[in-house]
PyMOL Python script that loads the backbone (N, CA, C, O; Angstrom):
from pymol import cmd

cmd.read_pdbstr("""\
ATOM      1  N   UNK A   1       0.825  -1.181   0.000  1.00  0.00           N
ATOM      2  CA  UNK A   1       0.000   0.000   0.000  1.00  0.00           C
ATOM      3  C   UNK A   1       0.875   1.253   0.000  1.00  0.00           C
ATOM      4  O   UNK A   1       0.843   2.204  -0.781  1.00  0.00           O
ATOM      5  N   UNK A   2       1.805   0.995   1.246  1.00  0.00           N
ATOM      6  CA  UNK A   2       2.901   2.256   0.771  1.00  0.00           C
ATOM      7  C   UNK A   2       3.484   2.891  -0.313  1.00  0.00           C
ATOM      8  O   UNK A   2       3.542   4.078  -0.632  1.00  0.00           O
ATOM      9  N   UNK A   3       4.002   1.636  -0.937  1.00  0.00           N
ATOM     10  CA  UNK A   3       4.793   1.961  -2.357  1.00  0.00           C
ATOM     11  C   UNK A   3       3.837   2.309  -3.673  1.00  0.00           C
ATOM     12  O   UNK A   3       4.285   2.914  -4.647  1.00  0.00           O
ATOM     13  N   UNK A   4       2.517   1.868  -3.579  1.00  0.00           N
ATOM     14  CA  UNK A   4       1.569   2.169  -4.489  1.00  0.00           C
ATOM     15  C   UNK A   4       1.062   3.699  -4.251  1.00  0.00           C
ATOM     16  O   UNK A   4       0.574   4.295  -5.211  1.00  0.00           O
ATOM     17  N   UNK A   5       1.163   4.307  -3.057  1.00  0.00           N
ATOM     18  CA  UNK A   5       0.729   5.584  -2.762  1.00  0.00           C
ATOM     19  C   UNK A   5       2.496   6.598  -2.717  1.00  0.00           C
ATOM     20  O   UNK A   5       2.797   7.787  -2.615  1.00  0.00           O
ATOM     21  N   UNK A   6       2.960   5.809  -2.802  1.00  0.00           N
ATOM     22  CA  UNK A   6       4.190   6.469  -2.841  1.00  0.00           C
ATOM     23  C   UNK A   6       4.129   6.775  -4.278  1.00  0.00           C
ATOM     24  O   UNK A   6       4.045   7.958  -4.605  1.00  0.00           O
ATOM     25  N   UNK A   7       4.169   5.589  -5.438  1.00  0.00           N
ATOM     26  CA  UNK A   7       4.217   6.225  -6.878  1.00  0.00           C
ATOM     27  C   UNK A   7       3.397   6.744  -7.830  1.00  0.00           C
ATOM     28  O   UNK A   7       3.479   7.022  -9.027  1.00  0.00           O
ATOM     29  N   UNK A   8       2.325   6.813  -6.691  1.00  0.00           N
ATOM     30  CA  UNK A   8       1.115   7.679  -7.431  1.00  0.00           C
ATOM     31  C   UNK A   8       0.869   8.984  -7.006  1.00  0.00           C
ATOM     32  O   UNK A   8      -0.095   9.550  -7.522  1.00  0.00           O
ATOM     33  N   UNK A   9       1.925   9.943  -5.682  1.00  0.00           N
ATOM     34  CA  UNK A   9       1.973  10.718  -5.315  1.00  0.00           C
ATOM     35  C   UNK A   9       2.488  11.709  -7.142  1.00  0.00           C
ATOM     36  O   UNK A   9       1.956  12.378  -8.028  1.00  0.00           O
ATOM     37  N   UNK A  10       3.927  11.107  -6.721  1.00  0.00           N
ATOM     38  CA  UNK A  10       3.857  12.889  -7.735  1.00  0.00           C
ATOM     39  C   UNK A  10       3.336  12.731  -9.001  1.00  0.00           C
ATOM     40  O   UNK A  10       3.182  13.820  -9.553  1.00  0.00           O
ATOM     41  N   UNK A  11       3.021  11.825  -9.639  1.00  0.00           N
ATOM     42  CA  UNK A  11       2.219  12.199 -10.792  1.00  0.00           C
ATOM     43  C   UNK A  11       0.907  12.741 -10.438  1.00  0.00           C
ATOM     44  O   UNK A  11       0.237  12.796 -11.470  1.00  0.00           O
ATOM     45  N   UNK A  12       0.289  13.141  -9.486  1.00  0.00           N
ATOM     46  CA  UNK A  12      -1.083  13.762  -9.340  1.00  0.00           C
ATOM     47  C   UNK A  12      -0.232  15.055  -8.571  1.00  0.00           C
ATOM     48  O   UNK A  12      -1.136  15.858  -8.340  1.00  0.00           O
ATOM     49  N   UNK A  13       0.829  15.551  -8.148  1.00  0.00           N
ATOM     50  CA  UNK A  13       1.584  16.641  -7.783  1.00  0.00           C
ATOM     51  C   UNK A  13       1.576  17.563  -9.128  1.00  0.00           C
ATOM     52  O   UNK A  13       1.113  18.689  -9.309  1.00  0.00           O
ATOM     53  N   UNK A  14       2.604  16.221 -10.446  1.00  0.00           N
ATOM     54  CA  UNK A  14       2.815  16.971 -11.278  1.00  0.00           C
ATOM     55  C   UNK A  14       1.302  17.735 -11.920  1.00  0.00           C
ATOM     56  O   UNK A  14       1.363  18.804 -12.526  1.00  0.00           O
ATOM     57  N   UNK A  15       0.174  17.113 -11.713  1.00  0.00           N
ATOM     58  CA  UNK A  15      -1.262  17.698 -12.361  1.00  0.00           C
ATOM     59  C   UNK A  15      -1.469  18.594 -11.197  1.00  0.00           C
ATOM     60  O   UNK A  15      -2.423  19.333 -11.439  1.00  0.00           O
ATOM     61  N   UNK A  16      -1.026  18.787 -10.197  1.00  0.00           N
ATOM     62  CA  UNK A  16      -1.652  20.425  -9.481  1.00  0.00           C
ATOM     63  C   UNK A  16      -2.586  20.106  -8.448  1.00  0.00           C
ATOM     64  O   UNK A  16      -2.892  20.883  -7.544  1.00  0.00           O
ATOM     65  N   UNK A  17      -3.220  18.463  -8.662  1.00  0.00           N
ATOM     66  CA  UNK A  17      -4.407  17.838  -7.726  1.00  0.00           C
ATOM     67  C   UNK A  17      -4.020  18.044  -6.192  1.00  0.00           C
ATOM     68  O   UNK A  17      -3.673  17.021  -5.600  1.00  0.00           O
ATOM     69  N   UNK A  18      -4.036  19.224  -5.483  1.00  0.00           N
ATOM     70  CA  UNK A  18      -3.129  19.081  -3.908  1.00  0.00           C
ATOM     71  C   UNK A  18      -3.762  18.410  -3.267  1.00  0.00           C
ATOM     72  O   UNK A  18      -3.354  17.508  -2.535  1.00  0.00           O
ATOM     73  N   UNK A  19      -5.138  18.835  -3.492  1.00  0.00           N
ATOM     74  CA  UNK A  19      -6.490  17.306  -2.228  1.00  0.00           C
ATOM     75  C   UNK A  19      -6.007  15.942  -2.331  1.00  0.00           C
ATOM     76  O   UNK A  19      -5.968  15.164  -1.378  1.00  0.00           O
ATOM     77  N   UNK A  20      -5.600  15.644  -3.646  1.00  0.00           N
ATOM     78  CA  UNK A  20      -5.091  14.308  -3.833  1.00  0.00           C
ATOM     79  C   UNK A  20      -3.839  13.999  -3.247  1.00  0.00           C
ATOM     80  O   UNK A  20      -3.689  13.020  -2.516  1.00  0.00           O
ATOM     81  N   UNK A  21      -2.520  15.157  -3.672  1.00  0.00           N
ATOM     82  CA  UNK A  21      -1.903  14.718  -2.847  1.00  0.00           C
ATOM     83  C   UNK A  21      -1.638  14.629  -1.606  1.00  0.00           C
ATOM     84  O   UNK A  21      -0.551  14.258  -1.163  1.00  0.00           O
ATOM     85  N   UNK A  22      -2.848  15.046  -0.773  1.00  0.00           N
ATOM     86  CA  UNK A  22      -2.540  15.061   0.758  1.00  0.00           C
ATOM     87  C   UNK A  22      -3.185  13.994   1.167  1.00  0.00           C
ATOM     88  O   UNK A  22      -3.004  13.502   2.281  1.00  0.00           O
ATOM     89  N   UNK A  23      -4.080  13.494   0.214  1.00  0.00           N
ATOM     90  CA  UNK A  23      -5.035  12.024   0.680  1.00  0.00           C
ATOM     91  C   UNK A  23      -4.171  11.124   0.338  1.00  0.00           C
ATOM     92  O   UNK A  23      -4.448   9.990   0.727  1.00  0.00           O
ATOM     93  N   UNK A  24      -3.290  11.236  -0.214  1.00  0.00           N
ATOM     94  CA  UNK A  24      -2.338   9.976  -0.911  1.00  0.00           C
ATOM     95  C   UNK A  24      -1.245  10.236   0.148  1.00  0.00           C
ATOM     96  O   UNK A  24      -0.779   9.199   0.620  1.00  0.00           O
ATOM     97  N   UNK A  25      -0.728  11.396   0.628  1.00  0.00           N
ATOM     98  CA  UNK A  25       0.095  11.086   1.719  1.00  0.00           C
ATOM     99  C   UNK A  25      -0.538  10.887   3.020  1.00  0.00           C
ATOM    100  O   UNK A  25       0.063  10.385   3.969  1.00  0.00           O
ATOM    101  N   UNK A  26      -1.374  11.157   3.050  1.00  0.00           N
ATOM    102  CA  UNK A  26      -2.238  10.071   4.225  1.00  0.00           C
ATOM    103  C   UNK A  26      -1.962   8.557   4.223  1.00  0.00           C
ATOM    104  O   UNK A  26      -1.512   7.794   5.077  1.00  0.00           O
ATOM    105  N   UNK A  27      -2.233   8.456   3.423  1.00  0.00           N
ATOM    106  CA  UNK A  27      -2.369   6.668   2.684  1.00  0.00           C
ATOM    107  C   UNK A  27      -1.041   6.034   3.296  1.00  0.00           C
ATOM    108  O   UNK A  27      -0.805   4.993   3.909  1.00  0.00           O
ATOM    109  N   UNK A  28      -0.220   7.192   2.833  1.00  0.00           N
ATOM    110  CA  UNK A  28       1.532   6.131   2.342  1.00  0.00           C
ATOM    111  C   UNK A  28       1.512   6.230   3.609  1.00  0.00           C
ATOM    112  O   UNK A  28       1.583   5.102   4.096  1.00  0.00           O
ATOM    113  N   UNK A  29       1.400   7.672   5.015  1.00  0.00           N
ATOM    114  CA  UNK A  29       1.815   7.708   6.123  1.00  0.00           C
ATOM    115  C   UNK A  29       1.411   6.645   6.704  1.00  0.00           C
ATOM    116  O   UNK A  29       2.272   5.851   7.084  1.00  0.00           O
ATOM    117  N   UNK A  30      -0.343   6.273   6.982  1.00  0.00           N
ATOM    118  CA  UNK A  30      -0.791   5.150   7.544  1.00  0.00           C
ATOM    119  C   UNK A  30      -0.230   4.031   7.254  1.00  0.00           C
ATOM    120  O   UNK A  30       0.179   3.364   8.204  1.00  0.00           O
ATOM    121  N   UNK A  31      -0.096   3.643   6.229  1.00  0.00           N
ATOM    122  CA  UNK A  31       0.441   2.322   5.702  1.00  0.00           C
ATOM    123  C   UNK A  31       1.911   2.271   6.493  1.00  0.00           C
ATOM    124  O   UNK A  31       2.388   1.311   7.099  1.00  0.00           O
ATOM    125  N   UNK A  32       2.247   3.053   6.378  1.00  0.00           N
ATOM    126  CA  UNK A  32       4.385   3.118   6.900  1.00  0.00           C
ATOM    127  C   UNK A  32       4.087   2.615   8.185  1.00  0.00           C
ATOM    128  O   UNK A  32       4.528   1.518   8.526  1.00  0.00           O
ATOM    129  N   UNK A  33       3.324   3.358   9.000  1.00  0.00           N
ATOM    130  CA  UNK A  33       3.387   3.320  10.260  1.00  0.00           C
ATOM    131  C   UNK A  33       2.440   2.245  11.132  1.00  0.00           C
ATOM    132  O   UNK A  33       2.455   2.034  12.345  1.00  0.00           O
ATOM    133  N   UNK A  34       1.559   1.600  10.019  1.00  0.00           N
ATOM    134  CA  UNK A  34       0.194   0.796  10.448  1.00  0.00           C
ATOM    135  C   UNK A  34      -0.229   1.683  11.567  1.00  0.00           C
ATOM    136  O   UNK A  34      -0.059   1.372  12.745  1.00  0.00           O
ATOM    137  N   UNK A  35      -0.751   2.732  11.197  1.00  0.00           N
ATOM    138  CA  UNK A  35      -1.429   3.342  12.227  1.00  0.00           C
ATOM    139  C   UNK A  35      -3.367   4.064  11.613  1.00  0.00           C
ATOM    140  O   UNK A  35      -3.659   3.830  10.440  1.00  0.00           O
ATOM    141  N   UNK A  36      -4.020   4.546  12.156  1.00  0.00           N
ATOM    142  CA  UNK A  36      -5.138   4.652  11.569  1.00  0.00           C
ATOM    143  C   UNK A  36      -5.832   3.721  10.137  1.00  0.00           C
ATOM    144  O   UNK A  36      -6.366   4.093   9.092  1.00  0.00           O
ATOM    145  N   UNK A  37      -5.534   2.481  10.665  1.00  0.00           N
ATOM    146  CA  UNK A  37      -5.646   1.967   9.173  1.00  0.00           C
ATOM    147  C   UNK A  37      -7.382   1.856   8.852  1.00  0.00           C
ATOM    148  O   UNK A  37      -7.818   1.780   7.703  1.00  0.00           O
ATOM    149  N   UNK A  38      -8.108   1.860   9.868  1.00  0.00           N
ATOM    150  CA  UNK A  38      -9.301   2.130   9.881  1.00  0.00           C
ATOM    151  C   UNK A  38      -9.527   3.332   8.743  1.00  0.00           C
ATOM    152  O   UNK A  38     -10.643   3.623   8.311  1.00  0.00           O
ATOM    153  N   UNK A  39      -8.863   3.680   8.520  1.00  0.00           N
ATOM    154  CA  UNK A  39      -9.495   5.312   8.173  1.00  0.00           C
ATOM    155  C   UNK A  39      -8.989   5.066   6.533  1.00  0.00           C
ATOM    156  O   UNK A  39      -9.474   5.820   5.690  1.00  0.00           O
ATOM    157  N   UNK A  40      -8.123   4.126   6.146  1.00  0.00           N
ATOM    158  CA  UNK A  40      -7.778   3.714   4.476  1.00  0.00           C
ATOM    159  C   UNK A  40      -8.997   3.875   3.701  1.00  0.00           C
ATOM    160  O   UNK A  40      -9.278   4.816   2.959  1.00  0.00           O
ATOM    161  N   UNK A  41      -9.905   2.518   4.048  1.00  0.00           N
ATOM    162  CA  UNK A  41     -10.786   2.353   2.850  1.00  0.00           C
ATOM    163  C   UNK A  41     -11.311   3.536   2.662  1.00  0.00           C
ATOM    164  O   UNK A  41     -11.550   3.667   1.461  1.00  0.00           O
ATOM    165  N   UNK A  42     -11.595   4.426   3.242  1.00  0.00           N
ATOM    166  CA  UNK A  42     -12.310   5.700   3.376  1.00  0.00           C
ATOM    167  C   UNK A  42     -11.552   6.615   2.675  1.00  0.00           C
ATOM    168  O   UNK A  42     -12.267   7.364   2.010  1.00  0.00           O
ATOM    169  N   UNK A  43     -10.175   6.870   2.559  1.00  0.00           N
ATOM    170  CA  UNK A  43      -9.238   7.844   2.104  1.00  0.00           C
ATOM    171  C   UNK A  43      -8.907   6.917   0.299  1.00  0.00           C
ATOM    172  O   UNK A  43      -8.440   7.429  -0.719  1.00  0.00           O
ATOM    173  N   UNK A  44      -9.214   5.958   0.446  1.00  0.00           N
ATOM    174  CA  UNK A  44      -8.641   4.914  -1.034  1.00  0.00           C
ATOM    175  C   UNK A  44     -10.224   5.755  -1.910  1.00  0.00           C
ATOM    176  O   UNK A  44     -10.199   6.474  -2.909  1.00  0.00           O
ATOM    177  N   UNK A  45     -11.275   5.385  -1.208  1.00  0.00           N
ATOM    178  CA  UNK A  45     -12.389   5.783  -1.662  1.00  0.00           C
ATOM    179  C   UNK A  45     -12.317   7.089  -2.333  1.00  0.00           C
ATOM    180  O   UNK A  45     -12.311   7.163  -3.562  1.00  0.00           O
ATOM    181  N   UNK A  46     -12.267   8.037  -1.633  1.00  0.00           N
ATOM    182  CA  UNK A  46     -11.784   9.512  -1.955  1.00  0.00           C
ATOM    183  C   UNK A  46     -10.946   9.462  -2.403  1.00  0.00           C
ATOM    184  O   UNK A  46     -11.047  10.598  -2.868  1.00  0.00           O
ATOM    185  N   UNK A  47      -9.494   8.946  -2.982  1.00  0.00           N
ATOM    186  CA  UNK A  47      -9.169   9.187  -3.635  1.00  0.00           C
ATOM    187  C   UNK A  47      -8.953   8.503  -5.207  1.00  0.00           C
ATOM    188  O   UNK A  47      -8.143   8.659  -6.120  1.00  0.00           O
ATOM    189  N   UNK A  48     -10.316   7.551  -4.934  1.00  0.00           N
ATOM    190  CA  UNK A  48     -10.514   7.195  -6.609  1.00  0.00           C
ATOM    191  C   UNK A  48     -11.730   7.816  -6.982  1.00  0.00           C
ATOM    192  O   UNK A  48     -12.155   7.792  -8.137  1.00  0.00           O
ATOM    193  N   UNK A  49     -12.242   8.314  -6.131  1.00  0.00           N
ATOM    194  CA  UNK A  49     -13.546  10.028  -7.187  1.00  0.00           C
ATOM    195  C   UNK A  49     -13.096  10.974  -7.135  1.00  0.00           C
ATOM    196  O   UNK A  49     -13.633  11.832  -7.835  1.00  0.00           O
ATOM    197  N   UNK A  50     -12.035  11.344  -6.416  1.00  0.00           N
ATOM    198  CA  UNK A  50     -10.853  12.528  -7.353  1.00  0.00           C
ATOM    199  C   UNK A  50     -10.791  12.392  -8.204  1.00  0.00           C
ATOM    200  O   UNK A  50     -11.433  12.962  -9.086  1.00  0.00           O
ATOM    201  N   UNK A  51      -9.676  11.254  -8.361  1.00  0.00           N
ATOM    202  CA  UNK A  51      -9.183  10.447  -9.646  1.00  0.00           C
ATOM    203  C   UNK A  51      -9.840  10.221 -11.006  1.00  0.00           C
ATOM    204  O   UNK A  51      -9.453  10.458 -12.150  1.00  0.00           O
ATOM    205  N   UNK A  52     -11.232   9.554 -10.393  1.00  0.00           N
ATOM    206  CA  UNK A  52     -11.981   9.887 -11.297  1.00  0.00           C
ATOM    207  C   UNK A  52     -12.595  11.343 -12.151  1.00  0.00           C
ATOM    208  O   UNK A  52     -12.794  11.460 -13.360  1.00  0.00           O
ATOM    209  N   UNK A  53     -12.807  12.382 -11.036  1.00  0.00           N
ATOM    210  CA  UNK A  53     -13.183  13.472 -11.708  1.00  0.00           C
ATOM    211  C   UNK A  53     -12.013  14.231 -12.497  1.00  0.00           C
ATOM    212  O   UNK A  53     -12.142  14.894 -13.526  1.00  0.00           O
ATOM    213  N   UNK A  54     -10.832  13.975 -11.768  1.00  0.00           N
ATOM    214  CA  UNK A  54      -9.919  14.319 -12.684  1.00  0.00           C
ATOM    215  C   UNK A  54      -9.743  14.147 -13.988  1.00  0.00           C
ATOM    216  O   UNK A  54      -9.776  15.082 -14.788  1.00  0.00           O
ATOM    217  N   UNK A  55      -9.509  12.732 -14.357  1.00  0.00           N
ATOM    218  CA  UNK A  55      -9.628  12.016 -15.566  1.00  0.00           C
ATOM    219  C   UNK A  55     -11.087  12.569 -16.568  1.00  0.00           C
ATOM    220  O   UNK A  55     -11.031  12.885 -17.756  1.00  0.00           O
ATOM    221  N   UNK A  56     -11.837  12.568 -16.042  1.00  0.00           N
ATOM    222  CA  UNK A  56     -13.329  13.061 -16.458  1.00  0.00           C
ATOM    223  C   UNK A  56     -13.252  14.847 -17.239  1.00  0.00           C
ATOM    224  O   UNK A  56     -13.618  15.216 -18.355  1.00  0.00           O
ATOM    225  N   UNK A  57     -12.707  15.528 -16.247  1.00  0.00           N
ATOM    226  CA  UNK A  57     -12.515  17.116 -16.883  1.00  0.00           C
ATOM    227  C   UNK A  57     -11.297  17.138 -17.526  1.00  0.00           C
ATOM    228  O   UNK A  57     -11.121  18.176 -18.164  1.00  0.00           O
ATOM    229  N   UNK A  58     -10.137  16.108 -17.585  1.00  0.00           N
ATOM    230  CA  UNK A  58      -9.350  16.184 -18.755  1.00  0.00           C
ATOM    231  C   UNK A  58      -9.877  15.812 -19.873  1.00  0.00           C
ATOM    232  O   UNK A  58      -9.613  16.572 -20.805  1.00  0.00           O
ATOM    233  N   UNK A  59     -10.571  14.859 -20.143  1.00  0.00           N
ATOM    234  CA  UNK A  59     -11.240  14.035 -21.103  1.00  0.00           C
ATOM    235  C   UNK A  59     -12.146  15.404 -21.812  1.00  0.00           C
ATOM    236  O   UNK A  59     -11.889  15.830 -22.938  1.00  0.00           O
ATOM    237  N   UNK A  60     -12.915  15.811 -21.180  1.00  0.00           N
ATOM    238  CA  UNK A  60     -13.350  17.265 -21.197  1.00  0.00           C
ATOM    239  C   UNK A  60     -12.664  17.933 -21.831  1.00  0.00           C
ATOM    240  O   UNK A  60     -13.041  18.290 -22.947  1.00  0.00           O
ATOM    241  N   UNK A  61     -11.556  18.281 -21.374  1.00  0.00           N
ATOM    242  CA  UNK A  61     -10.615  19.674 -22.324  1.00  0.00           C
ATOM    243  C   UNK A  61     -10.436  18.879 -23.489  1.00  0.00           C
ATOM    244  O   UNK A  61     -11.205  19.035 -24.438  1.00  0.00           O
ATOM    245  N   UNK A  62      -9.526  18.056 -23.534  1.00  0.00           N
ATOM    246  CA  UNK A  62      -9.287  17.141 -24.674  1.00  0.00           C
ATOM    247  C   UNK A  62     -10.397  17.236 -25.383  1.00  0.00           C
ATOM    248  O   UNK A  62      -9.873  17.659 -26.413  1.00  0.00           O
ATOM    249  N   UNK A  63     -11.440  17.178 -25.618  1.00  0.00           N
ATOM    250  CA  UNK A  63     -11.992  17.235 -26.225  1.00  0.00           C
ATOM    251  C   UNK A  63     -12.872  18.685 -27.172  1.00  0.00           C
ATOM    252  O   UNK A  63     -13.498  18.690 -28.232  1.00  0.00           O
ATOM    253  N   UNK A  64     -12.478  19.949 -26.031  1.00  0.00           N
ATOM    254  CA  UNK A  64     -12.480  21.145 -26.924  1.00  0.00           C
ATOM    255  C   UNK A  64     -11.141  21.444 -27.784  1.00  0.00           C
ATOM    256  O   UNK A  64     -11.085  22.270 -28.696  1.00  0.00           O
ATOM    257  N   UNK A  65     -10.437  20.910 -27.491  1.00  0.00           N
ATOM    258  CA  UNK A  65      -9.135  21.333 -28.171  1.00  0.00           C
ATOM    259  C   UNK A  65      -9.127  21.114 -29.669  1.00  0.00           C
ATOM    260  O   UNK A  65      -8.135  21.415 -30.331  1.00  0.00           O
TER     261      UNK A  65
END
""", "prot")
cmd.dss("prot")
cmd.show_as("cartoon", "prot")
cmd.util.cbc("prot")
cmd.orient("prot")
């Protein structure tokens, strides 16, 4: 879980997403430390309808261009 939130951090840095990246360093922190792990599925959740809306309003521009 760490290393998966570890390499999905800066590519959503490099897009500007900061909500994302602070939910994703949530993720990696909990995971490092096994601490609040209660609180994952909940933060994984949120951060795949970011993800999703992200993908969604690029798809969007892409498509006025």
């Amino acid at each position: 879980m760490k290393s998966v939130a570890h390499s999905y951090k800066p590519q959503v840095a490099y897009m500007g997403i900061r909500e994302l990246v602070d939910k994703i360093q949530k993720i990696e922190d909990f995971a490092a430390t096994e601490t609040n792990l209660e609180q994952l599925p909940e933060l994984i959740h949120e951060v795949n309808l970011l993800s999703l809306l992200a993908i969604d309003e690029l798809n969007q521009y892409i498509k006025t261009q």
